[in-house]
C-alpha positions in Angstrom: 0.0 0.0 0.0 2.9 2.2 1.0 4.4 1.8 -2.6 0.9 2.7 -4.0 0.8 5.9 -2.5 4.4 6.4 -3.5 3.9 5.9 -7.3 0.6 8.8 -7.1 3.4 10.9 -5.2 5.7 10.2 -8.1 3.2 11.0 -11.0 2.0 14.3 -8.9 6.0 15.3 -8.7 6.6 14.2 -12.4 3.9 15.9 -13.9 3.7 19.1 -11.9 7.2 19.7 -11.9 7.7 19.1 -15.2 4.6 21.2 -16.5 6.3 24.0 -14.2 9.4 23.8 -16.0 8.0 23.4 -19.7 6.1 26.5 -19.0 9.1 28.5 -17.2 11.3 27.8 -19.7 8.6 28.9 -22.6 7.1 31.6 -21.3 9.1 32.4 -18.1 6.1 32.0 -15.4 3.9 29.2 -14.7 0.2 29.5 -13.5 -0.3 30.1 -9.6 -2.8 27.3 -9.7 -0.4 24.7 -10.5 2.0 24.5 -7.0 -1.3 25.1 -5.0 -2.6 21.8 -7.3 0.4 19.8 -6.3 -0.1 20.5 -2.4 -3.5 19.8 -2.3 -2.6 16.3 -4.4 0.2 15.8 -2.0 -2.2 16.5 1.4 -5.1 14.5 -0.3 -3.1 11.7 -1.4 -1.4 11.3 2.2 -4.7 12.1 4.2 -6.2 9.3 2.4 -3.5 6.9 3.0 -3.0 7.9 6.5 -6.5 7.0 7.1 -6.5 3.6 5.5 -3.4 2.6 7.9 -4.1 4.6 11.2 -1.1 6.2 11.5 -1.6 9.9 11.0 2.4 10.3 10.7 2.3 10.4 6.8 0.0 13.8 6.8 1.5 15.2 9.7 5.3 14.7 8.0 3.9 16.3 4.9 2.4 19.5 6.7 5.6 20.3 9.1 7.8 20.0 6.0 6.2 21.3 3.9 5.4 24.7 5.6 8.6 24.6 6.4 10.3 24.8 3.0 7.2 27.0 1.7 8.2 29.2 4.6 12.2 28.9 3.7 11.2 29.7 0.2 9.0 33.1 1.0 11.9 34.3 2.7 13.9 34.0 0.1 11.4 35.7 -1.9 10.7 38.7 1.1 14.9 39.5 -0.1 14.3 39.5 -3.7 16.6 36.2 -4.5 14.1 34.6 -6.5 10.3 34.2 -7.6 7.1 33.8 -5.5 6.0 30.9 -7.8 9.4 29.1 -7.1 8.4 29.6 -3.3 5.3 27.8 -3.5 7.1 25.2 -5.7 9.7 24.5 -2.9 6.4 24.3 -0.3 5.2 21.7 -3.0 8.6 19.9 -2.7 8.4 19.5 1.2 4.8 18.5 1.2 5.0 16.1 -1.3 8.3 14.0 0.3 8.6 14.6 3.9 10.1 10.9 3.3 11.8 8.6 0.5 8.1 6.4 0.9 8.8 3.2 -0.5 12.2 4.1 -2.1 15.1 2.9 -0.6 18.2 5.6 -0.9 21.2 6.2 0.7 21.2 9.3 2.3 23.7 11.0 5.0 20.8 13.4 6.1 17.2 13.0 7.1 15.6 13.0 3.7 13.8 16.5 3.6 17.7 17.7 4.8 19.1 15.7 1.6 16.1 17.0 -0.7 16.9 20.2 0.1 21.2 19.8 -0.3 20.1 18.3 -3.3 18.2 21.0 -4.7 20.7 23.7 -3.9 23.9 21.9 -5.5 21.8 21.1 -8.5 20.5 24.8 -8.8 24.2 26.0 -8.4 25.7 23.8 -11.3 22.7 24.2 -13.3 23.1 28.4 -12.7 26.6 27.5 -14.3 25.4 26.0 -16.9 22.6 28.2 -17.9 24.5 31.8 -17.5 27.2 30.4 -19.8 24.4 29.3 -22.5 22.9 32.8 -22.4 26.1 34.4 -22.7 27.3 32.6 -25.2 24.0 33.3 -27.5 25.1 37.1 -27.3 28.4 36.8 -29.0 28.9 40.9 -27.9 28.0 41.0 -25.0 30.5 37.6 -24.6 32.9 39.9 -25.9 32.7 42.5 -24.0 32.7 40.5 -20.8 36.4 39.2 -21.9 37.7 42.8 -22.4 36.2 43.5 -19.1 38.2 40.7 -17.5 41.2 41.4 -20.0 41.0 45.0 -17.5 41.2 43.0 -14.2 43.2 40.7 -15.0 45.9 41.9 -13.3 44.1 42.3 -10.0 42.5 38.5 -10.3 46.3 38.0 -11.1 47.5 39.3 -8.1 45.5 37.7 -6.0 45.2 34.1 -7.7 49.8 34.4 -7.9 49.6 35.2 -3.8 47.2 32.2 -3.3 49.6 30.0 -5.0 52.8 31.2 -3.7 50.9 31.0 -0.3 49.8 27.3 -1.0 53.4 26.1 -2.0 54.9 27.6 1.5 51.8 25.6 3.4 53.1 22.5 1.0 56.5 23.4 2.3 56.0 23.7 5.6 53.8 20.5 6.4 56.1 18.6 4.9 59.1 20.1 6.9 57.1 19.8 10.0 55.4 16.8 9.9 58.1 14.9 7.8 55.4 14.3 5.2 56.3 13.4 1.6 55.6 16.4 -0.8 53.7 14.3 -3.5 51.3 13.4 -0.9 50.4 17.3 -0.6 50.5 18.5 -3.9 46.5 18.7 -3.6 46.5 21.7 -2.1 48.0 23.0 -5.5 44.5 22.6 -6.7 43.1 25.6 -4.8 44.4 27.8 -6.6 43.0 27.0 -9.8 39.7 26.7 -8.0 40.3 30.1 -6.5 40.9 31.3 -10.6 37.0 29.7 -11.6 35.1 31.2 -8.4 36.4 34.4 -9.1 36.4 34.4 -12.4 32.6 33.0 -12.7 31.8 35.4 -9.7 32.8 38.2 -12.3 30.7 36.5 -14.8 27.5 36.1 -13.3 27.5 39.8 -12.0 28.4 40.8 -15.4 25.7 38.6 -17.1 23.1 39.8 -14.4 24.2 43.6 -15.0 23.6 43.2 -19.0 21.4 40.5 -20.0 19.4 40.2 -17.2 18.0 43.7 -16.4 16.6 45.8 -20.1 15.1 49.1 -20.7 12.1 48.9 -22.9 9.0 50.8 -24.2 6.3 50.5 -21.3 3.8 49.7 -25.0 6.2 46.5 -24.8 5.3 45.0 -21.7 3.8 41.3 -21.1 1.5 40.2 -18.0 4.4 38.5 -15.6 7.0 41.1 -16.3 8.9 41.8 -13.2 10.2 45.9 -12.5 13.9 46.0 -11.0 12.4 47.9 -8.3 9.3 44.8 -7.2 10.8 41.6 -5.6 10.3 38.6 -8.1 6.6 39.2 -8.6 5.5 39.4 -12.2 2.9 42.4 -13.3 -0.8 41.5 -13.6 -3.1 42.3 -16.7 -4.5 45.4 -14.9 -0.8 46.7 -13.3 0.5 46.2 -17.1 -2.5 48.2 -18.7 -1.8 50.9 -16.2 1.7 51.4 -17.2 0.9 51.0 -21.2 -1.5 53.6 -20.7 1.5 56.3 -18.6 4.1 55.5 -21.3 7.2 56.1 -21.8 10.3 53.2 -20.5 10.4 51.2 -17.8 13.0 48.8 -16.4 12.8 45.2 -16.4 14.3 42.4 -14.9 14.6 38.2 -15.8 15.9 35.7 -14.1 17.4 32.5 -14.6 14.1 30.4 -15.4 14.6 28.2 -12.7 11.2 26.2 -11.9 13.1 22.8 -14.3 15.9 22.3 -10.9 13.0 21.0 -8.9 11.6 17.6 -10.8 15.4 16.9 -11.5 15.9 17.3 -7.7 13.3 15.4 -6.8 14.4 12.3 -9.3 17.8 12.4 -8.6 17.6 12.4 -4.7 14.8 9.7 -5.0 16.6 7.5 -7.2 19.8 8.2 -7.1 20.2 9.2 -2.7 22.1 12.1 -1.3 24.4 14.2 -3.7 26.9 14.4 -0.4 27.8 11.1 -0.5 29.9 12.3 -3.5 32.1 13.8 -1.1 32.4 11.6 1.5 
């Protein structure tokens, strides 16, 4: 019965998250109804089953968790870091899986904890990934960004040469100290490469944010889900968007990374797959 209840969970997760996604990353929103859909699925489909084996855990897990990563996700949302819809999809997240169910995963954290490590680490590499792809479909904007970093190069160059020269007197002086041989050290000469991408990428993504993300344009071209730089990530309603067609002139706009497809290949990976920390154990 468990694994019953499991595979609805599943097919709720699958198919919301990935409508939310196809729709994000078509038309940059998704409809409100659709996380609100998923959490009534989620309560429903664990009320019921809760009933059928007195034991009242299953709905109870669902509604601490999940108000607790709806709540995590509004307050990320209250300072501006990302949408009010990808909120409510987090909420979804935690309501759905409070647990793995029936699936058996290896996890190093209690599974909401691993759900939501998950979902961050994905998010991050998948931020990578997509800020490259942008930039790279604006070949001048791409090359504007390397004449930028051509100009600080010397600074990043400064600080990447200290690092280094830093790191080999460490390598020195633990082998010295603690008589260690030198090959077993030379990881720490990874660093500074590692130092190089952060602060390169760091560069990058302000850069990207600061000229693809944020546009000027003619208030007659606005769209119903626009967000203004100056509102947190809510998009503009029919009658908000009217309003401002009808003052004219330019407004400021702002997109973000269209982020809703991270959370159905969160979901998969940590049920099928376990917690992505294990990597680093």
């Amino acid at each position: 019965m468990l694994l019953e209840m499991t595979l609805v969970l599943l097919g709720v997760s699958v198919v919301g998250f990935g409508l939310a996604g196809y729709w994000d990353l078509k038309t940059t929103e998704f409809p409100d109804w659709l996380p609100y859909a998923m959490i009534a699925l989620a309560l429903g489909t664990r009320g019921v089953f809760s009933l059928m084996v007195g034991d009242f855990s299953y709905i109870i897990n669902s509604v601490i968790t999940g108000s607790a990563f709806l709540g995590f996700g509004l307050v990320l949302y209250r300072f501006r870091q990302w949408g009010d819809g990808d909120a409510w999809l987090l909420g979804s997240m935690g309501f759905l899986w409070p647990e793995s169910g029936s699936f058996a995963v290896a996890t190093l954290l209690p599974f909401p904890a691993a759900l939501l490590f998950n979902f961050f680490l994905i998010a991050f590499f998948y931020l990578l990934v997509y800020s490259v792809a942008l930039g790279m479909r604006s070949p001048k904007v791409a090359g504007r960004f390397i004449r930028e970093l051509g100009r600080a190069g010397r600074d990043i160059g400064r600080v990447v040469g200290a690092f280094t020269l830093a790191c080999l007197g460490l390598v020195g002086y633990v082998a010295w100290q603690f008589g260690l041989p030198v090959w077993n050290l030379l990881y720490i000469l990874a660093f500074p490469p590692l130092l190089l991408s952060v602060l390169v990428f760091t560069r990058y993504g302000r850069f990207v944010e600061n000229n693809l993300f944020k546009k000027r344009i003619p208030a007659s071209r606005l769209r119903v889900g626009d967000v203004l730089i100056k509102d947190r990530w809510r998009g503009l309603t029919e009658k908000e968007v009217a309003g401002l067609k009808k003052k004219g002139g330019e407004v400021w706009i702002k997109e973000g990374v269209r982020f809703a497809p991270v959370f159905v290949i969160a979901v998969l990976v940590t049920l099928f797959w376990g917690n992505l920390l294990m990597l680093f154990v």
